[in-house]
C-alpha positions as CSV (number, residue, x, y, z in Angstrom):
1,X,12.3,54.9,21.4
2,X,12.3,54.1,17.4
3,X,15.6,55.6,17.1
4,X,17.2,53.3,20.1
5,X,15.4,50.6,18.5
6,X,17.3,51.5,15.3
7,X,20.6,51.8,17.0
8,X,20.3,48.7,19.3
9,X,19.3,46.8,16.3
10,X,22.0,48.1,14.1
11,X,25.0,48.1,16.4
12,X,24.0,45.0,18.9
13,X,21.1,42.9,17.2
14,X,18.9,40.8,19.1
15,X,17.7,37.2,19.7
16,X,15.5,37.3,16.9
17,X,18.3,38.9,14.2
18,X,20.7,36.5,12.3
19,X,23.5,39.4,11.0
20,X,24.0,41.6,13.5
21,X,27.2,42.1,15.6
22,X,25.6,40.0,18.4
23,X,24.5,37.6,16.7
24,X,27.7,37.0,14.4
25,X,29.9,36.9,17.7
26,X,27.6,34.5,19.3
27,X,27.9,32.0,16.3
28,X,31.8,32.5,16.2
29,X,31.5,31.6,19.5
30,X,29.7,29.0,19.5
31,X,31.7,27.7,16.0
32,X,34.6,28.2,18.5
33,X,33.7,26.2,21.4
34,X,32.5,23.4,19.6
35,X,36.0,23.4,17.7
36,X,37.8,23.7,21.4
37,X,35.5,20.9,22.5
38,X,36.4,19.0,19.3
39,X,40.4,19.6,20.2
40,X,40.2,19.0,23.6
41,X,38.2,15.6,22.4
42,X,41.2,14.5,19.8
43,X,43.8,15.5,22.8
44,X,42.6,12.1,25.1
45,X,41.2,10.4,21.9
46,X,44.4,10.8,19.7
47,X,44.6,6.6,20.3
48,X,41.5,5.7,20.9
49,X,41.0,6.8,16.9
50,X,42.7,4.2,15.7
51,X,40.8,1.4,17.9
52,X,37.9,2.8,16.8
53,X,38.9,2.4,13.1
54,X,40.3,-0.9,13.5
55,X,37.0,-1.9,15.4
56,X,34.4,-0.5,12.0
57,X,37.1,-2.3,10.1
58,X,35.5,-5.6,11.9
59,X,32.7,-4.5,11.8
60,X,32.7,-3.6,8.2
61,X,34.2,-7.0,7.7
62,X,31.3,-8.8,9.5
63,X,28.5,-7.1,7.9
64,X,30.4,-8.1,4.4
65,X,30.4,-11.4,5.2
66,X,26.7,-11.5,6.1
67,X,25.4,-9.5,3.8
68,X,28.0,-12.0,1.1
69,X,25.8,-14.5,2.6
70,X,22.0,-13.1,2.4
71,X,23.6,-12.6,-1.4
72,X,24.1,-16.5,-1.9
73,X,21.3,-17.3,-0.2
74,X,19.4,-15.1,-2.0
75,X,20.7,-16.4,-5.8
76,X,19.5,-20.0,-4.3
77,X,15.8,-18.7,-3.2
78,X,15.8,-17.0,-6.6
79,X,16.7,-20.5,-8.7
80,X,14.4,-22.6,-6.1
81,X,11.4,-19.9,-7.0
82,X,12.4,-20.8,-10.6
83,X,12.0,-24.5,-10.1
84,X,8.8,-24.0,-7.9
85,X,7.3,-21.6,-10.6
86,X,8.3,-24.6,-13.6
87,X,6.9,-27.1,-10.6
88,X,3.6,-24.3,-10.7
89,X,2.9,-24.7,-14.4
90,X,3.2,-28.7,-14.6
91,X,0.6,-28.5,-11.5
92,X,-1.5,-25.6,-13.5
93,X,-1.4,-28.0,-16.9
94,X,-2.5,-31.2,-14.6
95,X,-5.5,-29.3,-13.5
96,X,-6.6,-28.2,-16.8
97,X,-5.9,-31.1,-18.2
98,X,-8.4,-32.9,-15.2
99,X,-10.4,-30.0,-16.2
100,X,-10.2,-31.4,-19.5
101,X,-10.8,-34.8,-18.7
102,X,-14.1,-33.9,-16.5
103,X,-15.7,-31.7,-19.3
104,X,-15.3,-35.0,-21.9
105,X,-16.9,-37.2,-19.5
106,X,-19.6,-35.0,-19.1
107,X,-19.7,-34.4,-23.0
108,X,-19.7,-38.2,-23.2
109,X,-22.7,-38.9,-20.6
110,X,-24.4,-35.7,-22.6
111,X,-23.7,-37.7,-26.2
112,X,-25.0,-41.0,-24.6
113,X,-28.2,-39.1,-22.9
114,X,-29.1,-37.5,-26.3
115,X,-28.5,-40.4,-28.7
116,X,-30.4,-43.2,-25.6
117,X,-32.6,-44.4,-28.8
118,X,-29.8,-45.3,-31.4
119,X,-27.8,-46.1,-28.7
120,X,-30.1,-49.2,-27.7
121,X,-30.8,-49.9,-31.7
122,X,-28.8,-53.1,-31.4
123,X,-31.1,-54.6,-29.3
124,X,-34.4,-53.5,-30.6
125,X,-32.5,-54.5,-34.1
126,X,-32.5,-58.2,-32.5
127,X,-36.1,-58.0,-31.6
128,X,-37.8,-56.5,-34.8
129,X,-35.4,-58.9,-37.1
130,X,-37.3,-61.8,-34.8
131,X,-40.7,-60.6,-35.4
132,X,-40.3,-59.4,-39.2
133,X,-39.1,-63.5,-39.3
134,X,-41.8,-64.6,-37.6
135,X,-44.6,-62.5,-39.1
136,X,-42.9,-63.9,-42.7
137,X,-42.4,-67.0,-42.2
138,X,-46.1,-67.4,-40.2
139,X,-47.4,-65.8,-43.3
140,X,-45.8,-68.2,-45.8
141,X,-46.9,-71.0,-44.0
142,X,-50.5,-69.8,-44.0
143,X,-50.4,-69.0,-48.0
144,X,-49.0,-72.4,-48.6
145,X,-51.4,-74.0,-46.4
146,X,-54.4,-72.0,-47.9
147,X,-52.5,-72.8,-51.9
148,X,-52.7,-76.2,-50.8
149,X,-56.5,-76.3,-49.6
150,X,-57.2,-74.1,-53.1
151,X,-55.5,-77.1,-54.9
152,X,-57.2,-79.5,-53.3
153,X,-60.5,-78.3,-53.7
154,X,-59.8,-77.8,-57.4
155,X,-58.7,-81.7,-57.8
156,X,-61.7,-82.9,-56.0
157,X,-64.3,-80.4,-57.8
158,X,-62.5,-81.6,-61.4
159,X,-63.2,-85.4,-59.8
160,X,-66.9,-85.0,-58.4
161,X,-68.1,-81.9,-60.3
162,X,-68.5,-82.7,-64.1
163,X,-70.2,-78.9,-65.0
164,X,-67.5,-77.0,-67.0
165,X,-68.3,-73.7,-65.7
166,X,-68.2,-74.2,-62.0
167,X,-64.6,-76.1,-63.1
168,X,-63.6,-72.7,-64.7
169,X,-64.6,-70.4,-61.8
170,X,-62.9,-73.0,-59.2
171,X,-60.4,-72.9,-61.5
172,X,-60.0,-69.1,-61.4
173,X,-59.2,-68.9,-57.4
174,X,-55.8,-70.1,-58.4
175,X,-54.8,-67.5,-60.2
176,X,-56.6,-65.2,-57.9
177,X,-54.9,-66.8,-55.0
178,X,-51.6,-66.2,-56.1
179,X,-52.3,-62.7,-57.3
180,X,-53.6,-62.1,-54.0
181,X,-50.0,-64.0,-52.5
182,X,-48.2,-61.8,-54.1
183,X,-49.5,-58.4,-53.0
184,X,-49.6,-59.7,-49.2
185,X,-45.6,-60.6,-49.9
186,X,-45.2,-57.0,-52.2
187,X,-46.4,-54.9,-49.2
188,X,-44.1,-57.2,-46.9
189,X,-41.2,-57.0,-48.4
190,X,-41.6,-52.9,-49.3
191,X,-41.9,-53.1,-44.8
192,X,-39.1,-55.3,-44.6
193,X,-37.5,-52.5,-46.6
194,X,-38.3,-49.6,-45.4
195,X,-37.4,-51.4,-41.8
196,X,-34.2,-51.8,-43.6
197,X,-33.8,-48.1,-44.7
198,X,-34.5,-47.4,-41.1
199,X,-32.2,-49.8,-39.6
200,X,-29.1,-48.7,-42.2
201,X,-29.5,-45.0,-41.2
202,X,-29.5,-45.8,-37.6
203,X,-27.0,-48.2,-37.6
204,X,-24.8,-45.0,-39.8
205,X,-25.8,-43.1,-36.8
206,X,-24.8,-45.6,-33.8
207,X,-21.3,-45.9,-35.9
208,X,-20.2,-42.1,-36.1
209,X,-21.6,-41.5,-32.0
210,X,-19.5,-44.4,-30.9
211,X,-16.8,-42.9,-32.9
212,X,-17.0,-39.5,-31.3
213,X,-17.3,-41.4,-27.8
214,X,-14.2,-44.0,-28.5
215,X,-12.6,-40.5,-29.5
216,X,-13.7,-38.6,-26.3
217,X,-12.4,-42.0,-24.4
218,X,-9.0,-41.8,-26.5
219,X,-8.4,-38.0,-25.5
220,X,-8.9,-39.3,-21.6
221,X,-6.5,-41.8,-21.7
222,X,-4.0,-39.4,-23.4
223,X,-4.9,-36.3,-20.6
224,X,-4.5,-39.1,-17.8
225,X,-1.4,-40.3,-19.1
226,X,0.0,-36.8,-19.3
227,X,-1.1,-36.2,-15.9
228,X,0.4,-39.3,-14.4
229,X,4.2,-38.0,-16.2
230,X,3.3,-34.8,-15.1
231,X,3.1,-36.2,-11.6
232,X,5.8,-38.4,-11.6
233,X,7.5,-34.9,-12.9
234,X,6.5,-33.4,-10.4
235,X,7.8,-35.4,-7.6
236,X,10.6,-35.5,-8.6
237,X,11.4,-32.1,-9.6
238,X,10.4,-31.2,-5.6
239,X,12.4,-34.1,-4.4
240,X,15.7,-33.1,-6.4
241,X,14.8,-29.7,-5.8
242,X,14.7,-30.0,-1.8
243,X,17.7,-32.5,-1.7
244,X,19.6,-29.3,-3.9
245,X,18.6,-26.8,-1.6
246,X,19.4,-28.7,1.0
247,X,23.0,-29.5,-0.1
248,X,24.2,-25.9,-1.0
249,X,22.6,-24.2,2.2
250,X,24.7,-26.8,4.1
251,X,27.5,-25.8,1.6
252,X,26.8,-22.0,2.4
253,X,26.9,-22.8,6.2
254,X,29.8,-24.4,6.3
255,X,32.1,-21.6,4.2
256,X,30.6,-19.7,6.9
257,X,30.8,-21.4,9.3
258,X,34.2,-20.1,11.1
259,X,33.2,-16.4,9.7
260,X,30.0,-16.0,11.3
261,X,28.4,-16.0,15.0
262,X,26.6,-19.8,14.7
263,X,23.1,-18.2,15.8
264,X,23.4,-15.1,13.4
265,X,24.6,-17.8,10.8
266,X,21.2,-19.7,11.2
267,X,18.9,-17.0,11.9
268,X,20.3,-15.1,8.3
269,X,19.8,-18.5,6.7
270,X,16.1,-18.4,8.0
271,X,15.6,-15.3,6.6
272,X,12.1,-14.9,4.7
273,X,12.9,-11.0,3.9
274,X,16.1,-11.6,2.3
275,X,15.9,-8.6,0.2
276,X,14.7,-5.8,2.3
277,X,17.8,-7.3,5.3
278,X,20.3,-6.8,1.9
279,X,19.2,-3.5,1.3
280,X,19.4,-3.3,5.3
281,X,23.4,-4.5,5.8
282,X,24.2,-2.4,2.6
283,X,23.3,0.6,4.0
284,X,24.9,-0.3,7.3
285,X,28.0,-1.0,5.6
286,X,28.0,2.2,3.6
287,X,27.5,4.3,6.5
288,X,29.7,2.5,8.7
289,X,32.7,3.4,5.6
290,X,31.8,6.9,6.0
291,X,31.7,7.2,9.2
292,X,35.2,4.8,8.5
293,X,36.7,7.6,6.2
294,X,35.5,10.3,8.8
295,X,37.5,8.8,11.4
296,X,40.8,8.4,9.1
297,X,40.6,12.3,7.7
298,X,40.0,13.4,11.7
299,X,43.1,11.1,12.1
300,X,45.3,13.0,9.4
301,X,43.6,16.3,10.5
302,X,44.4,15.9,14.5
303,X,48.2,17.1,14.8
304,X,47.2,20.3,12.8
305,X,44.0,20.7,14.8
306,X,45.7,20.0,18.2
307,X,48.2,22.8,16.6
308,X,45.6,25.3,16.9
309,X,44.1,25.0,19.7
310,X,46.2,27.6,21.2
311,X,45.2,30.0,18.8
312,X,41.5,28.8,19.0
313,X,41.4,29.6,23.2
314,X,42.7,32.8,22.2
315,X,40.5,33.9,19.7
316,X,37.4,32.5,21.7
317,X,38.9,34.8,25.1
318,X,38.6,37.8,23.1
319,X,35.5,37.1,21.2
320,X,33.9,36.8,24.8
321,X,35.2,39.6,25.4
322,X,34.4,41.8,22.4
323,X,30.5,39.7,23.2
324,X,30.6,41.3,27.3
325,X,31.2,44.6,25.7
326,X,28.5,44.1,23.5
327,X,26.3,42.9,26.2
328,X,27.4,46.3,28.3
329,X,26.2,48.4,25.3
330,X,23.0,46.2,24.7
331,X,22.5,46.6,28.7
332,X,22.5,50.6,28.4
333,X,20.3,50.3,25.4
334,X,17.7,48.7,28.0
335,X,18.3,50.9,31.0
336,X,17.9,54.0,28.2
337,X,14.2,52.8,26.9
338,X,13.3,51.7,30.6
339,X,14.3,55.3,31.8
340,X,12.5,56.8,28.5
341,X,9.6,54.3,29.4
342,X,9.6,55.8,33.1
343,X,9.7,59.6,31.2
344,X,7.2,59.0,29.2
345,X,5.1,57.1,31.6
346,X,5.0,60.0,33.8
347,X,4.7,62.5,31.2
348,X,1.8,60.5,30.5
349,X,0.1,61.3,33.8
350,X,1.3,64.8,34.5
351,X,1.6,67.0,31.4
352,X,-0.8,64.8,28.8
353,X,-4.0,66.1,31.0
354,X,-2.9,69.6,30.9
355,X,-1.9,69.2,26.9
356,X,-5.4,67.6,25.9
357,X,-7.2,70.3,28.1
358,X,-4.9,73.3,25.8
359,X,-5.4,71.4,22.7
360,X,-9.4,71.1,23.2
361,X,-9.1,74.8,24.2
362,X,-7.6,75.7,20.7
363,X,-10.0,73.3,18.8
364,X,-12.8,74.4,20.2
365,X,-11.6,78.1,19.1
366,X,-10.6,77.0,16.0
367,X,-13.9,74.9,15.2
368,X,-16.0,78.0,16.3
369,X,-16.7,75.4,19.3
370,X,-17.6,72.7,17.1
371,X,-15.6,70.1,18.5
372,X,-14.7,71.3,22.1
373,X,-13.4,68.2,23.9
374,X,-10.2,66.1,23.1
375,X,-8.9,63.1,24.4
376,X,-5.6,61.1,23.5
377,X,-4.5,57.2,24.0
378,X,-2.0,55.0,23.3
379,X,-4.6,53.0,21.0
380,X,-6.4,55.3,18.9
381,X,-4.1,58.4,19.5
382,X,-6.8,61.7,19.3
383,X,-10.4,61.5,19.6
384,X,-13.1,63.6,19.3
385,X,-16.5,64.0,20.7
386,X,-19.1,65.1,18.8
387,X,-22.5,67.0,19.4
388,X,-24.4,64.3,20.5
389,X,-21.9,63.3,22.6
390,X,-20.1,60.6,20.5
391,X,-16.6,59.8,20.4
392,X,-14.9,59.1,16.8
393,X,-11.2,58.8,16.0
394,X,-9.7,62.1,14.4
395,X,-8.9,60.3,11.1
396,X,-13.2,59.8,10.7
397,X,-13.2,63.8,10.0
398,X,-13.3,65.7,6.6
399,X,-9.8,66.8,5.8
400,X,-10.3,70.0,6.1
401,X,-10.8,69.3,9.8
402,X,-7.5,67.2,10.4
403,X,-5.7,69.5,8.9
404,X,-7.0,71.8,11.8
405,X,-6.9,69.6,14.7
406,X,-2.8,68.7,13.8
407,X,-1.9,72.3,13.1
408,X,-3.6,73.1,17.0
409,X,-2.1,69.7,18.3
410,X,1.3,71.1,16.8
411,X,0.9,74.5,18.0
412,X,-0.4,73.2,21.5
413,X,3.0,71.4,21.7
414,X,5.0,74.4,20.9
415,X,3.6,75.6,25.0
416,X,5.4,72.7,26.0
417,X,8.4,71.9,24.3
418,X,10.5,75.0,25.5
419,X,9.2,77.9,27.9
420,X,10.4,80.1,25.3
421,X,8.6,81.9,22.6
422,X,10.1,79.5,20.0
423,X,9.0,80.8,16.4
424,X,6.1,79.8,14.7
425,X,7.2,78.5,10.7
426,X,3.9,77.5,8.6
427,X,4.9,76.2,5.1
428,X,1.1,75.8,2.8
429,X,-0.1,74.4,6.1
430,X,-3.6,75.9,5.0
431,X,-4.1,74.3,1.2
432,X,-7.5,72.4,1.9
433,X,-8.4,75.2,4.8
434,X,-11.8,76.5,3.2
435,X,-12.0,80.9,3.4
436,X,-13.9,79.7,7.3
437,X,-11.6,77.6,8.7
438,X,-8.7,80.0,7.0
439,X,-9.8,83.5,9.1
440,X,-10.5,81.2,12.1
441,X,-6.9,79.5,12.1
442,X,-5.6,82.9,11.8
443,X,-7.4,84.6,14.4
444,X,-6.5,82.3,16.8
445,X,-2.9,82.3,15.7
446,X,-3.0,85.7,16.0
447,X,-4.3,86.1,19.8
448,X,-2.9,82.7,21.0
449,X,0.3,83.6,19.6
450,X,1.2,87.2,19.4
451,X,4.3,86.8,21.4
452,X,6.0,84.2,19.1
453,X,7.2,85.0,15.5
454,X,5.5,83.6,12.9
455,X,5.8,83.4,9.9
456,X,3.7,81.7,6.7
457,X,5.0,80.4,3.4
458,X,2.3,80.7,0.6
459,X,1.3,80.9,-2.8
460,X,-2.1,82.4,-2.5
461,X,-3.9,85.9,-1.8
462,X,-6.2,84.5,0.6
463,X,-4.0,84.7,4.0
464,X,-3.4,88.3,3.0
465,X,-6.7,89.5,2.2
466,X,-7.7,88.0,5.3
467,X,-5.1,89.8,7.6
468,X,-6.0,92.9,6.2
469,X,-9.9,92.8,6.4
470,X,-9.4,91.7,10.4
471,X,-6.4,94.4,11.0
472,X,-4.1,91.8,11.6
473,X,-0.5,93.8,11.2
474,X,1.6,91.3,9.0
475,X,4.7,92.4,7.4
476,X,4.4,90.5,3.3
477,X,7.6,89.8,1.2
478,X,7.1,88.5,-2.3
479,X,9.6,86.3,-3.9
């Protein structure tokens, strides 16, 4: 069956093979139809080539001029997203600046919260400068009223009171008086000072924070004016920029206008993806100038195609040909491995029982009934049962024992290949035989056998001596 296999394989192939005979012809074939069916195509379409060429020309000429379009489209978008982005950062600067503007006021009310006291000196300024006034001039009044009454009192004691002494003490409260005046005004005027000192400083203090607040208040009114150019900027860089985009999408549509379906003119005007529908028509239009240049090389290549076709029908007639032959071979290739199947099949059932029950004969012989019973299958090929009545595979053995159970399943087969005594040839067949096994195999050999010629190829004593111990007649030659 391996060897049919083998041939089949080699000289046919199969489904699954790429390089054999088979499967070569089959692709010629197939090459070869498809060439007829590409022949027989150019025979009816030998005119309809060129309408085909001259309709991808329009084509080609259509996608050009829309995807010329999304192009100029396109450069517009890109300088109205320039003007938009310059639009962006004059709207970005006016919101910082309001930022801006919000922080200062907030600085401002902070300035005015924390400085509420110097803030309001001015009037409390008013209100002491009143009372200092009043408290001085109520106080002069009083010491001129009391210098008067002093003075008085000294005239009339000098007029009524003639003792000198008492005149010298009355005398004295002048003096006293106006010591005494001038410590009450001393300590007044170092309070008027020191109100003073008080008063400067604060008044140094109320200058420099409404400084930083006339500042803060200057800074507004310069953000706000920026922001109201900015605005006006603003406006009017979207209103010239809409009335520009405006004007050259009308000026696109009209070049168009007469080269473009009106719909597919508006609807590639409307585009939103205008770079991804580019990218779209360009590949369009490449493939659309291959396909283009595939149609003008099939047009210079038809009259020398159509030339062959004659030779083509020929080949392909005797390539189908050489393939039915192939096909006869490949069919006997079948019927052989189903009749060998069938053979074996029934070999299987009729002369395998009888076989197995020879072979377990010899083994059993062999083995000094060690093993007695073998059976063979497809799966696991011999098997042998054991003492207890286990089955094991024949490769589970010592070696010593396989070597036994092939050289009885080989002589076993000798019975059945031929009914006659076909000779016996045993070449070291007994290397890893132990001095047991060795005077068994040769007993049995020598009583199963005696009518067929063997002979035995060795480099060893051991078969000899054994032969002669059991008077086993052997002729020896020594080379």
């Amino acid at each position: 069956m391996d060897r049919i296999n083998r041939r089949q394989l080699d000289e046919i192939g199969t489904g699954k093979s790429r390089e054999k005979p088979i499967n070569i012809l089959q692709r010629k074939i197939e090459y070869l139809e498809n060439e007829k069916l590409d022949l027989k195509k150019y025979e009816n379409f030998k005119y309809e080539i060129e309408e085909n060429k001259n309709n991808l020309k329009n084509e080609i000429n259509n996608l050009e001029n829309e995807n010329n379009l999304l192009k100029e489209i396109k450069i517009i978008s890109d300088k109205e997203n320039i003007e938009k982005e310059k639009i962006k950062i004059k709207e970005n600067i006016k919101n910082e600046n309001n930022e801006k503007i919000n922080i200062i006021k907030k600085e401002i009310i902070e300035i005015k919260n924390n400085n509420k006291n110097i803030l309001e000196l001015n009037t409390e300024k008013i209100k002491n400068n009143k009372k200092i006034n009043k408290e001085k001039n109520k106080l002069n009044k009083k010491l001129i009223t009391f210098f008067i009454l002093i003075i008085l009192i000294n005239i009339l004691q000098f007029i009524f009171i003639k003792d000198k002494l008492i005149n010298f003490i009355f005398l004295l409260t002048v003096p006293t008086y106006l010591i005494f005046c001038f410590l009450i005004k001393n300590k007044l005027n170092k309070k008027i000072k020191k109100e003073e000192e008080i008063e400067k400083n604060n008044l140094i203090n109320l200058e420099k924070i409404n400084n930083e607040i006339n500042n803060k208040e200057n800074e507004i009114k310069i953000l706000e004016k920026n922001n109201n150019n900015l605005e006006n900027e603003i406006n009017n860089s979207k209103n010239n920029l809409l009335l520009k985009i405006n004007l050259e999408n009308e000026k696109i549509k009209n070049n168009y206008l007469n080269k473009i379906e009106k719909n597919k003119l508006n609807n590639l005007i409307n585009e939103k993806n205008i770079n991804f529908e580019i990218e779209n028509l360009q590949n369009e239009i490449n493939n659309k100038k291959i396909k283009l240049s595939s149609i003008e090389l099939e047009r210079k290549n038809i009259e020398p195609k159509l030339d062959n076709l004659s030779k083509i029908e020929e080949e392909l007639v005797n390539n189908k040909e050489e393939l039915s032959t192939l096909q006869k071979i490949n069919l006997s290739f079948q019927l052989a491995k189903e009749i060998l199947e069938q053979s074996y099949d029934k070999m299987r059932n009729t002369v395998t029982p009888k076989f197995t029950q020879e072979l377990s004969k010899a083994i059993s012989e062999i083995t000094n009934e060690k093993y007695n019973r073998i059976i063979f299958n497809d799966e696991d090929g011999l098997i042998i049962e054991l003492d207890n009545g286990n089955y094991v595979p024949a490769s589970k053995l010592s070696i010593g024992t396989i070597d036994q159970l092939y050289l009885s399943l080989r002589l076993s087969m000798a019975e059945e290949l031929s009914k006659e005594n076909l000779p016996i040839i045993l070449d070291e067949a007994f290397a890893y035989y132990d001095e047991e096994r060795l005077e068994n195999i040769l007993k049995y050999i020598n009583k199963k056998f005696n009518n067929h010629q063997i002979i035995i190829f060795t480099c060893t004593d051991r078969e000899k001596e054994i032969l002669k111990n059991n008077n086993i007649e052997y002729n020896y030659i020594e080379l």
